[in-house]
C-alpha positions in Angstrom: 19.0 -13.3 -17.2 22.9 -12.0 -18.2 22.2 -8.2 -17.3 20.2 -6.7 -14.6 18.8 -4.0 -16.1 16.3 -1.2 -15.4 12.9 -1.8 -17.2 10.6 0.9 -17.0 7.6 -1.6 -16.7 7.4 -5.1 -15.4 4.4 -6.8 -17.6 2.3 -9.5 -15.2 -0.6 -11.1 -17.3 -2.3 -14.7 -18.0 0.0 -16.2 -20.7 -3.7 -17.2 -22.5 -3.8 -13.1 -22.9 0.1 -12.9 -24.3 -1.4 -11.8 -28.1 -2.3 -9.0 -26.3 -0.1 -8.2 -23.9 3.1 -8.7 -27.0 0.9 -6.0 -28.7 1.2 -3.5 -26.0 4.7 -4.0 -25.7 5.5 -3.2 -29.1 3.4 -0.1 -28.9 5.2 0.9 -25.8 8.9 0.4 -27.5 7.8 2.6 -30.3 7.2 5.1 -27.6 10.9 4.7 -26.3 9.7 2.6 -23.2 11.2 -0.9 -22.4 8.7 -2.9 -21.0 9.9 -6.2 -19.2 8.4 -9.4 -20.8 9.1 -12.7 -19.5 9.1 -14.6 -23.6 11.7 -12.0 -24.3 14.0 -11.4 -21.2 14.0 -15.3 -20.1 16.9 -17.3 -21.9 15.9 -21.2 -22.2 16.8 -23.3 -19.2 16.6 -20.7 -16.2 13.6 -21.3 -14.1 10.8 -18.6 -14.8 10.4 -17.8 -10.8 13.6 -16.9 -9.7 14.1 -14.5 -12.6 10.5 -12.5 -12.2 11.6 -12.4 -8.0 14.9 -10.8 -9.1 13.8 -8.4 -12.1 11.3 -7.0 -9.6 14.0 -5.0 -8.2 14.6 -3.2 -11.3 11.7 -2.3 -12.3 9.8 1.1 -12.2 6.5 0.0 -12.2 4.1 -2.7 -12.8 1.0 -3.0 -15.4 -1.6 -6.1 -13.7 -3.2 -6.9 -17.1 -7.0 -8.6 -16.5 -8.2 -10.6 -19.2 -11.1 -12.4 -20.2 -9.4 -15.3 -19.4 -9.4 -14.8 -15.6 -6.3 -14.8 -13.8 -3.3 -17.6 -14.8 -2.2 -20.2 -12.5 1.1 -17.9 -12.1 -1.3 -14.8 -11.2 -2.8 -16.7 -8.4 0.2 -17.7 -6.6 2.6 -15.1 -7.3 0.5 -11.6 -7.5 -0.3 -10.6 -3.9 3.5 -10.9 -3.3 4.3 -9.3 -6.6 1.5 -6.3 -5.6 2.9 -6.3 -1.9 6.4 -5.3 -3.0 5.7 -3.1 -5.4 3.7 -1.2 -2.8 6.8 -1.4 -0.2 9.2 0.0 -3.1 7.0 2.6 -3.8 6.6 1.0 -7.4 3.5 2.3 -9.3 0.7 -0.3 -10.1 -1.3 0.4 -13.4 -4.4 -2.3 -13.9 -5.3 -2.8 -17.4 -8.7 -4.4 -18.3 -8.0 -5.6 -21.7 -11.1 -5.9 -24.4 -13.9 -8.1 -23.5 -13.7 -7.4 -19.7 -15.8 -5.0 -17.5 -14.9 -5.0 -13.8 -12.3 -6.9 -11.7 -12.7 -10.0 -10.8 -13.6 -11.0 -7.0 -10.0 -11.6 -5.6 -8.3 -8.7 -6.8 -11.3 -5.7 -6.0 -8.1 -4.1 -4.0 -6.6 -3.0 -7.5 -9.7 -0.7 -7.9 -8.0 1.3 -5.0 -5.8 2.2 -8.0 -6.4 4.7 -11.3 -6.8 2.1 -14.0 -6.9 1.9 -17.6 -9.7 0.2 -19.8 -8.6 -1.0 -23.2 -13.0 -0.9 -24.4 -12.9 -2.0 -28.1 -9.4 -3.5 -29.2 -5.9 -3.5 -28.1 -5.6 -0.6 -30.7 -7.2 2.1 -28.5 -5.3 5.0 -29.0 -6.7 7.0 -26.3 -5.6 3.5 -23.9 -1.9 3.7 -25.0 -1.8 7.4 -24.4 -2.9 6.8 -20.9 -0.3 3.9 -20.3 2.0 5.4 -21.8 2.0 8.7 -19.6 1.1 7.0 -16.4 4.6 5.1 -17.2 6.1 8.4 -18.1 5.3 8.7 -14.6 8.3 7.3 -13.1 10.6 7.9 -16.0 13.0 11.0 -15.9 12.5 13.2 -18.1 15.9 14.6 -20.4 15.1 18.1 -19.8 15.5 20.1 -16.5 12.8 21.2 -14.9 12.9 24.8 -13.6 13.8 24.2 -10.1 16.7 21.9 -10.8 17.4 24.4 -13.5 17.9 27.2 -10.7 19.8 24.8 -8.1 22.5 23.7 -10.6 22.6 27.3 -10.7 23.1 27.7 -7.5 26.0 25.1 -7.2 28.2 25.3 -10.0 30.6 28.7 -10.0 29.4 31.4 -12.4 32.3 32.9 -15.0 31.8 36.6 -14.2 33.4 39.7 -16.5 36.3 41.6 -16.1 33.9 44.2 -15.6 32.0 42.2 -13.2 35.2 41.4 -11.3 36.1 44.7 -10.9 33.0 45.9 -9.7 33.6 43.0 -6.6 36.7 44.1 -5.9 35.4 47.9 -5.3 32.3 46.9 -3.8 34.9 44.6 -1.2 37.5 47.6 -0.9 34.7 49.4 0.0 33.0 47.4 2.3 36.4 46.0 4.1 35.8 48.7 7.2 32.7 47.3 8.4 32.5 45.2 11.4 31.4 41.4 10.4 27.5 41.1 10.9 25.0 38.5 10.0 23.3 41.4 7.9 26.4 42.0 5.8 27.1 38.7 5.7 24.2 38.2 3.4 25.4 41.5 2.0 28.5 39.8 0.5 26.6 37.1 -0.2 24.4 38.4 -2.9 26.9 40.9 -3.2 29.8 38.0 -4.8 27.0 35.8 -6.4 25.8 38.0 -9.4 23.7 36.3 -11.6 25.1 35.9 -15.7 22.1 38.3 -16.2 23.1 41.3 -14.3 20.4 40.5 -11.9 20.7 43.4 -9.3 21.7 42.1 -5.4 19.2 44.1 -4.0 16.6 41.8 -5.3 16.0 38.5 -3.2 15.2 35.2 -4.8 12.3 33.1 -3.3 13.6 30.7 -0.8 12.7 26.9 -2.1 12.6 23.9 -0.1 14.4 21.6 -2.7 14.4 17.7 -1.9 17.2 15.7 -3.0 16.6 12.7 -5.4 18.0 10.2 -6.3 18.6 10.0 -10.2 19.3 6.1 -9.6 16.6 5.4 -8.1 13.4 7.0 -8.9 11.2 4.3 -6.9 12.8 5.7 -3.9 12.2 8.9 -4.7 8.3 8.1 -4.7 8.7 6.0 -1.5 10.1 9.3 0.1 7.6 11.9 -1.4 4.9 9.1 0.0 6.7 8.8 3.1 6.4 12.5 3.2 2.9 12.7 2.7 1.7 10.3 4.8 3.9 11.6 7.8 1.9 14.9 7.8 3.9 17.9 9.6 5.9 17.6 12.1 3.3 20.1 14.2 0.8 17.9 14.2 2.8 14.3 14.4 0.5 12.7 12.2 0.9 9.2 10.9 -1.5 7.8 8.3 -1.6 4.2 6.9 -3.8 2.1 4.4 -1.8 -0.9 3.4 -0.4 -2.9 5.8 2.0 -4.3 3.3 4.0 -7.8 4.3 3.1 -7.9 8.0 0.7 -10.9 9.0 -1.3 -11.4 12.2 -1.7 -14.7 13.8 -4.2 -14.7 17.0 -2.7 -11.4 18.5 0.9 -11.7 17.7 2.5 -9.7 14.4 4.8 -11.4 12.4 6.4 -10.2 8.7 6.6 -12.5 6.1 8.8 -12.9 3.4 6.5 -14.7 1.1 2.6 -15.4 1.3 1.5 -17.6 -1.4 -2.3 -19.7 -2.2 -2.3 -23.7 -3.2 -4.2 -25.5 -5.3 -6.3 -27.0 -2.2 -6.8 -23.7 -1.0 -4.4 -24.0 1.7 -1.9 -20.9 2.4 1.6 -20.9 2.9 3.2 -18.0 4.9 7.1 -17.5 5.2 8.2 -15.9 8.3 12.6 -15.3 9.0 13.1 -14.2 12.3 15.9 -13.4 14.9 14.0 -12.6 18.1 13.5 -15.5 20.5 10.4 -14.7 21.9 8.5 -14.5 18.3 10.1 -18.1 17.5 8.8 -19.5 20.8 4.9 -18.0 19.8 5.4 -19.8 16.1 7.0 -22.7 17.5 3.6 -23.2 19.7 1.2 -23.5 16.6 3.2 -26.8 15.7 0.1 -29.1 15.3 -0.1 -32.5 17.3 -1.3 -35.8 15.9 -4.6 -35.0 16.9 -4.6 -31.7 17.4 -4.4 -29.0 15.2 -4.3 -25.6 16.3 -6.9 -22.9 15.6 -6.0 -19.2 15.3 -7.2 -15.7 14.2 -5.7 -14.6 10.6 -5.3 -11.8 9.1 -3.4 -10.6 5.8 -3.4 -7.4 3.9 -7.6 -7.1 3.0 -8.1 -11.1 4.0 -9.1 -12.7 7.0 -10.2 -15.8 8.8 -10.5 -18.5 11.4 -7.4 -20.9 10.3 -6.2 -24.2 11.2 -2.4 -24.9 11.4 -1.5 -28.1 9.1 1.9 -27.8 9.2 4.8 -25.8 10.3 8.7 -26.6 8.8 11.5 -24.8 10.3 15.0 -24.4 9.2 18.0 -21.5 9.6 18.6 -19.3 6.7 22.1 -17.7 7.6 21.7 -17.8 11.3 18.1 -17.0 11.0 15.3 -19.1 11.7 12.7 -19.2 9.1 9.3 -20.7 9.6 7.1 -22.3 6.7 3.6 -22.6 7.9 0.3 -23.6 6.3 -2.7 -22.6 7.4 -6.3 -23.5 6.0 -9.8 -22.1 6.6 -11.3 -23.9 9.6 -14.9 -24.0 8.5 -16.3 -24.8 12.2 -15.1 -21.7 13.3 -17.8 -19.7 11.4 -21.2 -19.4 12.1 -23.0 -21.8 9.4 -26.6 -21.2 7.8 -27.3 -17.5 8.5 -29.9 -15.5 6.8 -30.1 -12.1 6.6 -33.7 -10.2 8.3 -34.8 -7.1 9.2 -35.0 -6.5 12.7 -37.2 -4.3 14.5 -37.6 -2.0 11.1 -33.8 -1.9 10.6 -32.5 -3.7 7.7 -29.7 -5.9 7.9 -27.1 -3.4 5.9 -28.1 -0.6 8.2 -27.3 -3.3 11.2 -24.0 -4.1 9.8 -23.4 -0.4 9.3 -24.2 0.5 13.2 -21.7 -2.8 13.7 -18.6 -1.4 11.7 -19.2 1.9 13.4 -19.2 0.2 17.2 -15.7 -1.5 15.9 -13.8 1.5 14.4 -15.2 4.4 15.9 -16.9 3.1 19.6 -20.2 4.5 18.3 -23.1 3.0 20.2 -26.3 2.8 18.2 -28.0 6.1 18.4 -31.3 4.8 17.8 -34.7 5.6 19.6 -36.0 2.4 21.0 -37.0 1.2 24.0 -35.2 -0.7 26.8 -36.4 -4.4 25.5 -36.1 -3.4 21.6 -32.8 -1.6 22.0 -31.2 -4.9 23.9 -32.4 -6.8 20.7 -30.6 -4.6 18.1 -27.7 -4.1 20.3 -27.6 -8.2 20.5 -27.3 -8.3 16.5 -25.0 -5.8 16.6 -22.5 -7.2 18.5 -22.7 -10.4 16.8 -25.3 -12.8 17.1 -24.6 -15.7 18.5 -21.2 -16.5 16.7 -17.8 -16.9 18.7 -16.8 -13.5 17.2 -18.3 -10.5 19.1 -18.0 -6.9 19.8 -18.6 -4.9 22.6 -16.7 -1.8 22.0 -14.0 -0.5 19.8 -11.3 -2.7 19.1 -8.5 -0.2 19.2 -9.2 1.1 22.8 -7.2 -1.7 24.4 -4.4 -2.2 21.3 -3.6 1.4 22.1 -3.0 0.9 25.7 -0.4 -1.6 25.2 1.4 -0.2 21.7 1.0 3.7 22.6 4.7 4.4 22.5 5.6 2.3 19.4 2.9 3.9 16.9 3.7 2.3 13.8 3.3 -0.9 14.9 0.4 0.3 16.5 -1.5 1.4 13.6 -0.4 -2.6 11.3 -1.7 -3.8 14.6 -5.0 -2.0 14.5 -5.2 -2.3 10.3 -5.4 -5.9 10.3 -7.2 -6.8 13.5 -9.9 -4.4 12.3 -9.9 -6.2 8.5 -10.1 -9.2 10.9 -13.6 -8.0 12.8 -15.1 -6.6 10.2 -15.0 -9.9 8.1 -15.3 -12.3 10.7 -19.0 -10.9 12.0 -19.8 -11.1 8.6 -19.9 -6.9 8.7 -18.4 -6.9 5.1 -17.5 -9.5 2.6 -15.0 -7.0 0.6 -12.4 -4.8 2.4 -12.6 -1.6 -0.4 -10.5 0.9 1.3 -9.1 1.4 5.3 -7.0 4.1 5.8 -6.2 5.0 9.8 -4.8 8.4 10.8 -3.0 8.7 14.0 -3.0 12.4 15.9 -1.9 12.4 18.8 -4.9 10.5 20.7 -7.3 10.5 18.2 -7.5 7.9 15.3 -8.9 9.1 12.2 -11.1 6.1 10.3 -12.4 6.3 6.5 -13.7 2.4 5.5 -15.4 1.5 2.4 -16.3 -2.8 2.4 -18.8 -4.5 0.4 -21.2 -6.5 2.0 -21.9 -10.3 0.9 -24.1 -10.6 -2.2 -27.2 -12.8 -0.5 -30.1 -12.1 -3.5 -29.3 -12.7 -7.6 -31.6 -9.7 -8.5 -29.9 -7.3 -5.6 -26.8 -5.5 -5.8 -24.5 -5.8 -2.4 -24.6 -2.9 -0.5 -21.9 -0.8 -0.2 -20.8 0.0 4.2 -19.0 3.3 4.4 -17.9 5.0 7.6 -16.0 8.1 8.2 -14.7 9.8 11.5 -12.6 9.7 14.5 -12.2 7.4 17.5 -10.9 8.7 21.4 -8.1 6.1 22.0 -7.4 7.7 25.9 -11.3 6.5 27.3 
């Protein structure tokens, strides 16, 4: 590409769906948009890859089209890390379910977290393109000033006054000049010099308002900071919230970032890690598989987990940093094998696997009325069966002891070790939604997860849990 320039949309679709997709486009041109599509932005000879990973950083934001088609072979390897940087700019993701498709497909149920926009009928749904077209809108400046930057260009530039104005200063400063210098009169002069082209009166006092500054160049950084905002809470109550865990990656009990997660055709994943501090390298240099010996570990990404086996690890220095290519594979030994799903002692087994996601987010021991004998047996299913995975209490109790004074990494931490539990006892199949909020010693929980879908004629259930869990105990 000659010219990096900003797009207002970066279009990521199957190329079996591009009839569609072109369509859209030229609807959203007509509408004074430019929409970024590979067929016409890609010159021939420069490899397809490397120009989507650079345009991403001039784009405003991002439609996921789903077709009937299912998802290309590009999708698969490139969209988790095309989603996960979008959500780390602050880029806006719009998911468009084009005509003949009805819900999301399996692997990507964590778009639903987002509004989304249903072409039903044809690609020529009006009501459709209105909706794409505004939620683009969304991130596009408009040309005319709104009323508060209206009032603080105002404010800033220097306002002509009239001779008749001027002379009504310079008598209300003669007249004013024998007064001793006071914060009060101060503000007197104040409003006193700043008369408004209106003859607004200086007794009367203008509202005081908070104005943010933006950044005109960059309007993805302005939603970063108004999301950075909102998720920071007040300053009062030092609140801290978080629901995506973005690029970070846990391996057993270690966090690393990566710079690029990507699936293979064999169902293997690759994870890119560039790091400068020694102790991290010695933990990744460790998982190096032997000959006969290849390392199991505890994995867990964004909304995936699972028991993994190292297959390889490649190292090399990337300007005096070392980076770390590792692939990692499900290791099917480390999962219980062959379990059914039963009712025990009149509880069925999504009411079991809801008393088990509340013991690992909120320390909630069943309250149940049973007695001694039958209350050991739930409380045995509940903690896991007899899988290597079990729980005994909340997971964050003993995270929060050790990361207390570094509270973001405290609450990645907790994220993706509880995405870990909740999938590895088999609690939920689908991670829906897990936002934690941190006050002070008290971490707010709201989960939503589907469970595994174990009958053709039965819907899987849906586990939801909501409330707060005492870190100091």
């Amino acid at each position: 590409m000659n010219n990096l320039l900003e797009f207002d949309v970066f279009l990521a679709h199957n190329s079996l769906d591009k009839v569609f997709v072109r369509e859209i486009a030229k609807k959203l041109r007509r509408g004074r948009l430019k929409p970024w599509l590979d067929e016409n932005a890609i010159l021939p000879g420069e490899i397809i890859q490397e120009e989507i990973q650079r345009i991403i950083l001039h784009i405003k934001s991002t439609i996921i089209f789903i077709g009937k088609n299912g998802l290309g072979r590009w999708q698969k390897v490139e969209l988790r890390t095309l989603y996960t940087q979008c959500i780390e700019r602050g880029i806006l993701v719009i998911p468009v379910l084009l005509p003949g498709v009805s819900n999301f497909p399996q692997e990507l149920l964590f778009l639903k977290e987002h509004k989304w926009i249903h072409f039903i009928n044809s690609i020529n749904d009006e009501k459709a393109i209105k909706e794409l077209k505004l939620a683009i809108r969304q991130t596009k400046p408009t040309k005319k000033q709104s009323k508060s930057t209206s009032q603080l260009t105002s404010l800033k530039q220097p306002l002509k006054k009239t001779k008749s104005q001027q002379e009504s200063l310079k008598s209300t400063k003669k007249a004013t000049s024998h007064l001793k210098s006071s914060p009060d009169i101060a503000n007197f002069k104040n409003r006193a010099t700043n008369i408004s082209s209106n003859n607004k009166p200086a007794s009367v006092k203008l509202p005081i308002t908070r104005i943010t500054q933006i950044n005109e160049s960059n309007p993805a950084s302005n939603r970063q900071k108004a999301k950075s905002n909102f998720t920071t809470g007040t300053s009062k109550n030092k609140a801290k919230t978080i629901n995506n865990s973005g690029a970070w990656v846990l391996l057993n009990n270690n966090l690393f970032k990566t710079e690029f997660v990507g699936s293979q055709t064999d169902k293997s994943i690759v994870l890119d890690i560039l790091t400068t501090d020694a102790e991290k390298e010695a933990v990744l240099r460790k998982l190096q598989p032997e000959h006969y010996n290849k390392k199991q570990i505890h994995y867990a990404y964004q909304n995936e987990a699972d028991i993994v086996q190292v297959e390889s690890i490649l190292v090399k220095s990337v300007k005096g940093k070392t980076m770390f290519s590792i692939t990692i594979k499900s290791y099917s030994q480390g999962q219980i094998n062959g379990f059914t799903e039963m009712n025990i002692n009149g509880f069925s087994a999504d009411k079991i696997a809801e008393l088990r996601a509340r013991l690992i987010l909120l320390n909630e021991a069943p309250n149940v009325t049973l007695n001694s004998t039958e209350y050991s047996h739930i409380n045995y299913w509940i903690q896991g069966y007899s899988n290597s995975i079990k729980i005994e209490k909340c997971i964050f109790l003993d995270l929060w002891k050790e990361l207390n004074k570094k509270i973001q990494t405290f609450l990645i931490h907790a994220r993706l070790l509880a995405i870990f539990y909740l999938k590895m006892t088999f609690t939920v199949e689908h991670i829906l939604e897990l936002k934690l909020t941190l006050i002070k010693n008290t971490l707010s929980v709201q989960f939503r997860g589907q469970r595994k879908q174990y009958y053709a004629n039965q819907e899987p259930a849906l586990i939801q849990v909501k409330g707060d869990c005492l870190l100091n105990m």
